[in-house]
N, C-alpha and C positions, 0 to 999 in steps of 0.2 A: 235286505233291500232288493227291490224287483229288478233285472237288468236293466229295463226302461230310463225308470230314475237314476242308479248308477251311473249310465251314459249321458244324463244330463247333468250329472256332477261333474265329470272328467270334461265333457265339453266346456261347461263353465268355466272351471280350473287351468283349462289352459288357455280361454279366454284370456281369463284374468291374469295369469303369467304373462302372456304376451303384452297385455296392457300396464303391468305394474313392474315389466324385468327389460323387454325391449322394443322398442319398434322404431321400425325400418321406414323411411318415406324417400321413395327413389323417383329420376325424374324419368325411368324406363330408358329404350331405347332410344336416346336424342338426336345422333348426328347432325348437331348443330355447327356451323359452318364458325371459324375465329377468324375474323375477319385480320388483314395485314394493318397493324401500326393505330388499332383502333381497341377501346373499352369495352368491354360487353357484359350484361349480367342474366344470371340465366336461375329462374325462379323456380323453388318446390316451396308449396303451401302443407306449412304442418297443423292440424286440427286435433281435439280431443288429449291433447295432453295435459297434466295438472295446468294451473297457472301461475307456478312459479317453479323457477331451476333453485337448486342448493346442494350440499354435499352427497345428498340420497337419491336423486335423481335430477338428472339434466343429458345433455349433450354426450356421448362418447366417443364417437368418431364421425369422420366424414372421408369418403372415397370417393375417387375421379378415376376417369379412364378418357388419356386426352392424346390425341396423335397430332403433334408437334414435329417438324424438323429441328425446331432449334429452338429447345426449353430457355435457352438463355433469352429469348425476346419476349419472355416471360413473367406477369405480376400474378398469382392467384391469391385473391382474397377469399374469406367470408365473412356475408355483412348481417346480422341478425336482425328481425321484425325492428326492431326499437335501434337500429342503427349501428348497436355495438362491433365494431370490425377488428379481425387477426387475421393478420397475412400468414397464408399456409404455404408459399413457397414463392422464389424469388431470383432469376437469373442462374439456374440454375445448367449444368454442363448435358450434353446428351439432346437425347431423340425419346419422347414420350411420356407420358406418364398409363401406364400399363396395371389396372389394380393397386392402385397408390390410394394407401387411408393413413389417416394423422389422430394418433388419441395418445392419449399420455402415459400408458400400458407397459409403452415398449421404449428402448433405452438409446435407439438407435434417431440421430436429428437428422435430418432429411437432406442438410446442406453437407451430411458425412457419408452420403449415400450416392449408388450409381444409377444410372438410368438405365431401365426402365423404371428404375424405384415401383418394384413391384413389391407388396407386404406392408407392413406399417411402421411407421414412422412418428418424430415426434415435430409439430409442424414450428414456424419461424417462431411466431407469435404464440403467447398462452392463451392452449383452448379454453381454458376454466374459468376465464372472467366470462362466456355465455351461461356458467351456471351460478352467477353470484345473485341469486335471487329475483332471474330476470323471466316474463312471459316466455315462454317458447313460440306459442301459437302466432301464425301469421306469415307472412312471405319471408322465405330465408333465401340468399340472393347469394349465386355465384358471381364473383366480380373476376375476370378474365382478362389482364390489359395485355396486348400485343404490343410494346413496346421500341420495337424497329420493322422495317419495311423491308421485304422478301424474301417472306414465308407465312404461311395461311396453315391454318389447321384445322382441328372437328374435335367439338366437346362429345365422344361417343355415350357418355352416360356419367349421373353423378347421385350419390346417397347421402342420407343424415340416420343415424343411430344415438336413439334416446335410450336411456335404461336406468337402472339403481346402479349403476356401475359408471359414473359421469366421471369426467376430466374434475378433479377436486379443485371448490376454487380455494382462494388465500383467503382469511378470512379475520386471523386474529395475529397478534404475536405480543411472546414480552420481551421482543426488542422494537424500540423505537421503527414506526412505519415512515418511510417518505417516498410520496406522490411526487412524479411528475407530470405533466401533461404539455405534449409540442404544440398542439391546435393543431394536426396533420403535419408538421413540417417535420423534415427527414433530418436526422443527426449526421454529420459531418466531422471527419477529423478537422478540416481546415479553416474553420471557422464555426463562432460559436451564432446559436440561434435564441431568440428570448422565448422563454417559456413560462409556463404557472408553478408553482413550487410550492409544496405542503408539507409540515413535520407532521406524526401523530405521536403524542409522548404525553402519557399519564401522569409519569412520574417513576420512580424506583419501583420494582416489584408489583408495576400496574399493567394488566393487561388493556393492550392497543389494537383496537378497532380498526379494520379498513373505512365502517359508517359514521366511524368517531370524527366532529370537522379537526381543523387542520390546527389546532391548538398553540405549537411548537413555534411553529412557523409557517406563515401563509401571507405571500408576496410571490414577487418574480424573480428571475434568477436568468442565466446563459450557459447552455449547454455546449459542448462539442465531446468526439472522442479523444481518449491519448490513448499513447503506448507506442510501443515499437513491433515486437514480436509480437506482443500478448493482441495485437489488432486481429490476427487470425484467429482468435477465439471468439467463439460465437460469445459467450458470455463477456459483453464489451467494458473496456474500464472508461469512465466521464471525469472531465475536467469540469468542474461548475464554477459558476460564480453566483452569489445573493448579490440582488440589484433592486432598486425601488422601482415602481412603474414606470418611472421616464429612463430606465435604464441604468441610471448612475449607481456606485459601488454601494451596498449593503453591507456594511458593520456590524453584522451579527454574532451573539455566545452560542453558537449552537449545541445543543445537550451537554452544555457545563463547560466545553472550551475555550480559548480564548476569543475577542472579539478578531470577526475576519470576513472577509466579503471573500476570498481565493478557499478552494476548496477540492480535493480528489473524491470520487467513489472510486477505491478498490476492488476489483472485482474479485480477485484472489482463485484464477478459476483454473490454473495449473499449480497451486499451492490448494491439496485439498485437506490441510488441516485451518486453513482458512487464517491462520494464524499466524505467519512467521514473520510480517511487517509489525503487528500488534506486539507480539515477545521484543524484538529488537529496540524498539521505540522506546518502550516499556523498562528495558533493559540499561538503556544508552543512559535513560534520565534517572533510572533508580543509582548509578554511578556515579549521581551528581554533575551530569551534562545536560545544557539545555536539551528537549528532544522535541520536536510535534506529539500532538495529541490527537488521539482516535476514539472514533465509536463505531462501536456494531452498528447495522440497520437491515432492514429489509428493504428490501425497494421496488416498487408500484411503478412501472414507465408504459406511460399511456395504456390504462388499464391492464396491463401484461407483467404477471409476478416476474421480477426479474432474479430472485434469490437475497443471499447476505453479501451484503459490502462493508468494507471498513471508511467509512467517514474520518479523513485525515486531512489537516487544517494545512494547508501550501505555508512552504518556508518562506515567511517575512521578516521584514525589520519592524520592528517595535516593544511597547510595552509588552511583555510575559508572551512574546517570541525573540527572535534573534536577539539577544542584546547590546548592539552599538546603535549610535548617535544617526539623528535624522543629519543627512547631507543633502542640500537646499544648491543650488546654480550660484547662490550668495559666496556660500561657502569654496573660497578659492586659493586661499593664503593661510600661511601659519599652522596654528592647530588645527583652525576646522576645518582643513584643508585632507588631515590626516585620520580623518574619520569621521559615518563608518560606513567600512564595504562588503560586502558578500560578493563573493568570486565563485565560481562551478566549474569542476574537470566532469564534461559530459560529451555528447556527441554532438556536434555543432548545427545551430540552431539559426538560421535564417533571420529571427529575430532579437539578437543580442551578438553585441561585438565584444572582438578579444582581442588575445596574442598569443603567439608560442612562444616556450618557453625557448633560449638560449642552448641547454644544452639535451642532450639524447637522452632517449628515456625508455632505449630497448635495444635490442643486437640489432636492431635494423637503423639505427639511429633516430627514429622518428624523435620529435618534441611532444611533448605535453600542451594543449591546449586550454587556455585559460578562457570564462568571459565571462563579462560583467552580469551579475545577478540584479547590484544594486547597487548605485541610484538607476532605476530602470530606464530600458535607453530614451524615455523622452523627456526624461528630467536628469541626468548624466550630461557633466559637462567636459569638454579636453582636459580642462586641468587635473579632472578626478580622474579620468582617463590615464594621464600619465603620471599621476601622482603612483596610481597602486601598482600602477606595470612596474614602474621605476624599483620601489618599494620591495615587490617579490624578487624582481631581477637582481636587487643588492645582496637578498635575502641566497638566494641561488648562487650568487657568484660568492659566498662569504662562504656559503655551505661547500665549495668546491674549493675554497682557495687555500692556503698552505696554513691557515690558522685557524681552523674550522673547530674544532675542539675546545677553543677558548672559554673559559667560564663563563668571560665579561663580553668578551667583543665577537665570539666566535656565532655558530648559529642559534644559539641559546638566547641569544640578544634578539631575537626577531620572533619565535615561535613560543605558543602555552606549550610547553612541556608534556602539561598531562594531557592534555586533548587531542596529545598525538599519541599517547603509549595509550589512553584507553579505544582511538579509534583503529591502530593496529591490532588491539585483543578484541576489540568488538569482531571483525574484520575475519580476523586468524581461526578465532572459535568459529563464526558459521561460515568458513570458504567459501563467499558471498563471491561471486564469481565476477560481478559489477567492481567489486570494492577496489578504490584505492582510484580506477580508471575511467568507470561514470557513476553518475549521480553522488559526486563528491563533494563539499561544500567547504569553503575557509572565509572567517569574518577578521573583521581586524575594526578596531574602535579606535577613538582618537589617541593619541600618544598623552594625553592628560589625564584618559582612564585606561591604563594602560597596555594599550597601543600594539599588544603582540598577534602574531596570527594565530587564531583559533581554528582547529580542524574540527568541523561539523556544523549543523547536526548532521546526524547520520541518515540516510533518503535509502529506500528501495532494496527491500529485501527477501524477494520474491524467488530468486536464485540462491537462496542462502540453506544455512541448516539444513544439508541431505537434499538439497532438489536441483540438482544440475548435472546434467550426465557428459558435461562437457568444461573444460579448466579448469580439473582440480574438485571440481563441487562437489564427487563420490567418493574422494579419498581421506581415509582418516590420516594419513602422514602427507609431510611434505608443508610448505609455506603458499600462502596465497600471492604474497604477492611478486612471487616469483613467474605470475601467469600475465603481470602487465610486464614485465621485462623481459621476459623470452618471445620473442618477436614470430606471431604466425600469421600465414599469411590472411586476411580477411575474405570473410563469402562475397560473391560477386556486387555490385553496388555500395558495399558496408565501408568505414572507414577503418583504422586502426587507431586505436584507443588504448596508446602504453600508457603504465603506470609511471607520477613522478619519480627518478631516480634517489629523491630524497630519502625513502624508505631503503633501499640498497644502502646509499652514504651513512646512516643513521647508526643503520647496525654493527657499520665499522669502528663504532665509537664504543671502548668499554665502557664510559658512563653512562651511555643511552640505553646499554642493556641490562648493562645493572640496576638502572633504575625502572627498566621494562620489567624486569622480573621479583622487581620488589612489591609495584605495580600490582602486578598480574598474583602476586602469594599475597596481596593483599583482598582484593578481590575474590581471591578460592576462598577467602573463611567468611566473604557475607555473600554478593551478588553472585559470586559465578560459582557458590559450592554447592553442588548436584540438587539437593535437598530443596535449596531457593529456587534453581533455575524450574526444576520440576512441581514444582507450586506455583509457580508463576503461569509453565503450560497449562496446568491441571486444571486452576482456577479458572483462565481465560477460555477454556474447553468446555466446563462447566456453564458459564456463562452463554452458550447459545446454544445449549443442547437440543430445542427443539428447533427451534431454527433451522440450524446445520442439518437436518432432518428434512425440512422443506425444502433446503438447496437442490440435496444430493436428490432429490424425488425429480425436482426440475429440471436437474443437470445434473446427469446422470452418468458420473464421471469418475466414479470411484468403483476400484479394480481395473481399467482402461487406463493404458498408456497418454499421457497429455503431454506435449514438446516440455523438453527439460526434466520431467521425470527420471526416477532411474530403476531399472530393470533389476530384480519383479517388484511391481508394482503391489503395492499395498490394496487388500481387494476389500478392508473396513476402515471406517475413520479411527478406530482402537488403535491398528493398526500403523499405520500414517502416523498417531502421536508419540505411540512408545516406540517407533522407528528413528521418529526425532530424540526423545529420549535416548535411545540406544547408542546413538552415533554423539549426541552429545557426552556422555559418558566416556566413549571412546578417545572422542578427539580430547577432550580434556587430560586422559591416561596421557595421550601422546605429548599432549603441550606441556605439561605438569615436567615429563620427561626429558622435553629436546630444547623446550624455551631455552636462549643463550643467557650467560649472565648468572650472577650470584649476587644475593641480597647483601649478604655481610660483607661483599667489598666496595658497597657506596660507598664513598668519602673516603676508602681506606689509609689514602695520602690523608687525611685531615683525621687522622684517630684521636689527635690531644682538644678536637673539639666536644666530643663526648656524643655528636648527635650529626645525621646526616640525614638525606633525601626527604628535605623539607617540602610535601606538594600542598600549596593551598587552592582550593578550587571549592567552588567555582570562584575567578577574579576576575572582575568584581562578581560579589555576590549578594544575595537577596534579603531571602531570608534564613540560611542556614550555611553557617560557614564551616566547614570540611577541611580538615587536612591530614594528611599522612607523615610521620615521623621515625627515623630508626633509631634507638639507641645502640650504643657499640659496646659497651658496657655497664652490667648494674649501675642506676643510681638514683638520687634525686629527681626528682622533675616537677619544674615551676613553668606553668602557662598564664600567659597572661595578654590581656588586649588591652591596648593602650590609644586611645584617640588621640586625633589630631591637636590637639589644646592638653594632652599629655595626661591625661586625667583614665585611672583604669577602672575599665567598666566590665572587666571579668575576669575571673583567678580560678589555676587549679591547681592543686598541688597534690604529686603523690609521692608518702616519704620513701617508697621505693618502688622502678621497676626495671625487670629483669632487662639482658641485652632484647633486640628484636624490634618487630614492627609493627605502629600502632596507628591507629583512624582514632579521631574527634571528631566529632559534630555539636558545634553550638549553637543558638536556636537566637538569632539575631534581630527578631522583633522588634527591640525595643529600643533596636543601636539605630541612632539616628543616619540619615546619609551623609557619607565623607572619607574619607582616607583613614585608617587603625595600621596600627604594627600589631602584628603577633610575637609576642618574646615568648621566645622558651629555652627557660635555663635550666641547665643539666649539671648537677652538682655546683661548679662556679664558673662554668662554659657559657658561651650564651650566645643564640642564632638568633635573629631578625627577621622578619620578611614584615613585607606592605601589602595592604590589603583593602577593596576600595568595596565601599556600600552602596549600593545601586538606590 
């Protein structure tokens, strides 16, 4: 080949590299003037690029060099030909922006960086929604807002880099997509704003489209932020509500759970196996407790991938949530006087009233704060007010008083039993470092369906299972909730949030432990023996494997320290699972080991009864009734349920079995609603209990 033509090869060649790998459209030397407390947009015209962005080519970065006094009077957007805009940075601390570029490369976010913020970064908003199949070509517009008055600055210069190497956008998943969109209006913790609201859901094992419409669900809904801590996580957690177009509550099943207008997105963004509310939830209700329900999602917030959220249904009363009785202003005497309520030990909320409890509930003496969940405070009337203050305060003063231990009358006559010994092993296993002190919940139903207080469901487990580097939460020995009773002193502004002393009282009771550890070895041979628990992870792990992939691309936070982590830091999501794994394992050795209590001395005063620690749960129950029984020696055993009109509609009999302790499950479809006894006789012994069909 002549040199000539060779040279017009290589020229071409890197023509066409520059046109097909990157190029650069800068606005040169601007020193363009930011005017004080005023908007400004400052335009570069891109020409000759494909006509449409995608995963192979689009957008990569963009750079400024901007001399500021005071980044914090600060809005930088960018606003694309076709309008599409992401905020690249936002109030930000410091003096300048000095060689500042934003593309999604690099793992560092902009809002975790110092000023000069020289090098790149990852910018507020996601850059990749400019590459979701959008023109390039046409005015790209720096948007500049000066935000307060006195200080002026100079846009010194600004670039756009296209290439085959673009900000990838989101584009598919096989978990359920959901769209938001504000109409420009800005989220808020303290108040919720009306928004547009889209599900995208195929179906089971269908891939979901971002171009797919909104199939699931497409209506409006009310946004704001929650949380406490997790609020300093860029990755924000939303309180939502489904609402019709004039705003009123939406009733909606969302992806298969129950009907609800109250809803959470989880962010889960210092929990990076993403998982640890999903297992808990998951865990509480496979024990036969009511629990909330959850879904994965991805989530679309005004075109900006925001990662995986867990989709979890707000604790209500109703059908196939909380199970006690609607309480109406009607309701003010008698029975319906006495159910039903949902109570919460949280951090005290502005908008629901309480009481503290009577007596101490730490070395510092503080009380326990109580307040009403439900009847919510605009339909809660005094009487129900003081009917349940009354109620737990009897309940607390019985539990303290000289005859607390009673079978009959002692605190046994007030509280489910098991929905306390399974919310202490829920609790105890992941040193949920909330547990016991917030996000606690207790119902009580009417005294006609009966009437005891039920601890749960169980809320918020984001500090649980190995991820709290602070009370207890990295220690495989020692008791949880030994961390609401030992009184420290709180960080400046916080309040103190001791645990009820009820937990302490409890344990002083050898019945209560013996039947905690009957409990708890009944539990190690189905839910809580390694084997389940770690199927459970595995599955749930499974279930969003590409996903969780997109997260960590976007948020980019695995191997990095997150508040509540604990040192070192897990630097894969493998990692992270079989860390929970590990320590599960551990604390189980420990509890297996140190739990108080002995199974075979339940009842031991009552051995000529042949059977002891009778638990039936769920009471009332649904569709599947449960119970746990010991035998104290070989024998006989007859089960049988018996309705209300004495008529038996189910029998078991086995002509022998050994001493020890056994679960039933019987599958109650077909039992009508109403009041049953379960009898179960034991050679020629014979126990009772009552049991009510929802």
């Amino acid at each position: 080949m002549k040199p000539k033509k060779l040279l017009g090869f290589v020229i071409l060649f890197l023509l066409l590299s520059n046109i097909l790998y990157a190029q650069v459209f800068s606005s040169g030397n601007l020193q363009a003037p930011i005017l004080d407390n005023q908007s400004m947009n400052f335009n570069i015209n891109v020409s000759g690029l494909a006509s449409q962005t995608n995963a192979s080519f689009g957008l990569e970065s963009i750079c400024i060099d901007i001399e500021h006094q005071k980044n914090n009077d600060l809005v930088i957007n960018l606003i694309a030909p076709d309008g599409t805009n992401a905020n690249l940075a936002a109030y930000l601390l410091g003096n300048n922006f000095t060689g500042t570029c934003f593309n999604t490369a690099t793992s560092t976010m902009i809002g975790e960086a110092n000023a000069p913020f020289k090098g790149s970064f990852r910018s507020e908003d996601d850059m990749s929604k400019f590459n979701y199949y959008k023109n390039p070509n046409g005015i790209w517009k720096l948007q500049i807002i000066d935000t307060r008055a006195g200080n002026t600055g100079t846009l010194i210069s600004w670039s756009l880099t296209f290439s085959q190497n673009p900000a990838k956008p989101f584009v598919e998943s096989d978990l359920p997509i959901m769209v938001i969109n504000t109409n420009g209006q800005y989220i808020i913790r303290e108040q919720r704003i009306f928004v547009d609201m889209g599900i995208i859901y195929n179906g089971e094992q269908q891939v979901n489209r971002l171009s797919d419409p909104w199939n699931h669900y497409n209506a409006k809904g009310s946004i704001r932020y929650r949380g406490q801590s997790s609020m300093g996580f860029p990755k924000k957690g939303y309180a939502l509500d489904t609402e019709t177009i004039n705003g009123e509550n939406f009733e909606v099943p969302l992806l298969g759970m129950p009907l609800n207008h109250k809803w959470v997105l989880y962010a889960s963004y210092n929990d990076k196996t993403l998982l640890r509310n999903v297992l808990s939830y998951q865990l509480f209700s496979d024990m036969v407790n009511y629990s909330v329900k959850t879904r994965f999602v991805e989530l679309v917030l005004n075109g900006n991938y925001r990662g995986v959220y867990v989709l979890i249904e707000k604790i209500k009363r109703g059908k196939d949530h909380v199970p006690v009785s609607k309480l109406t202003v009607e309701d003010l005497a008698g029975d319906n006087l006495t159910g039903g309520y949902i109570i919460s030990i949280d951090a005290k909320s502005s908008k629901r009233d309480g009481w503290n409890s009577d007596f101490p509930s730490n070395t510092n003496n503080d009380p326990v704060y109580f307040q009403y969940e439900y009847p919510k405070p605009k339909n809660i009337h005094q009487n129900h007010k003081d009917y349940i203050k009354s109620h737990f305060q009897e309940f607390e003063n019985v539990l303290m008083g000289p005859n607390w231990k009673d079978p009959i009358n002692g605190y046994r006559k007030y509280i489910d039993l098991r929905s306390f010994l399974d919310n202490f092993i829920i609790n105890e296993l992941s040193r949920d470092t909330d547990s016991y002190r917030k996000s606690t919940f207790l119902y009580k139903d009417k005294d006609s369906k009966g009437g005891k207080i039920i601890n749960g469901p169980v809320w918020d487990f984001d500090l649980a299972w190995y991820n709290a580097n602070f009370g207890g939460g990295d220690q495989i020995a020692g008791w949880q909730y030994h961390f609401g009773w030992v009184w420290q002193a709180p960080a400046p502004g916080e309040e103190t949030l001791p645990a009820p002393f009820w937990w302490k009282r409890f344990l002083e009771d050898p019945d209560f432990v013996n039947e905690l550890n009957c409990r708890y070895q009944n539990l190690r041979l189905d839910q809580l023996s390694n084997d389940y628990l770690y199927r459970v992870i595995d599955q749930t792990a499974e279930s969003i494997i590409l996903a969780r992939e997109r997260n960590f691309q976007y948020w980019p936070v695995m191997g990095k320290w997150v508040y509540s982590n604990i040192i070192p830091v897990a630097s894969t999501y493998q990692e992270e699972v079989q860390r929970i794994k590990d320590w599960i394992n551990n604390r189980l050795i420990w509890m297996d080991n140190n739990l108080p209590g002995n199974c075979a001395d339940v009842g031991i005063n009552n051995k000529e009864q042949g059977i002891s620690s009778v638990n039936v749960y769920p009471n009332p129950f649904n569709d599947i009734l449960s119970f746990d029984y010991y035998i104290l020696n070989p024998a006989k055993v007859k089960i049988e349920i018996i309705n209300s009109l004495g008529l038996k509609v189910h029998q078991i009999i086995y002509d022998q079995k050994n001493s020890g302790l056994y679960n039933e499950k019987i599958n109650t479809n077909e039992f009508a609603k109403g009041i049953y006894f379960l009898t179960i006789t034991v050679d020629d012994k014979v126990h009772h209990q009552k049991a009510i069909k929802m």
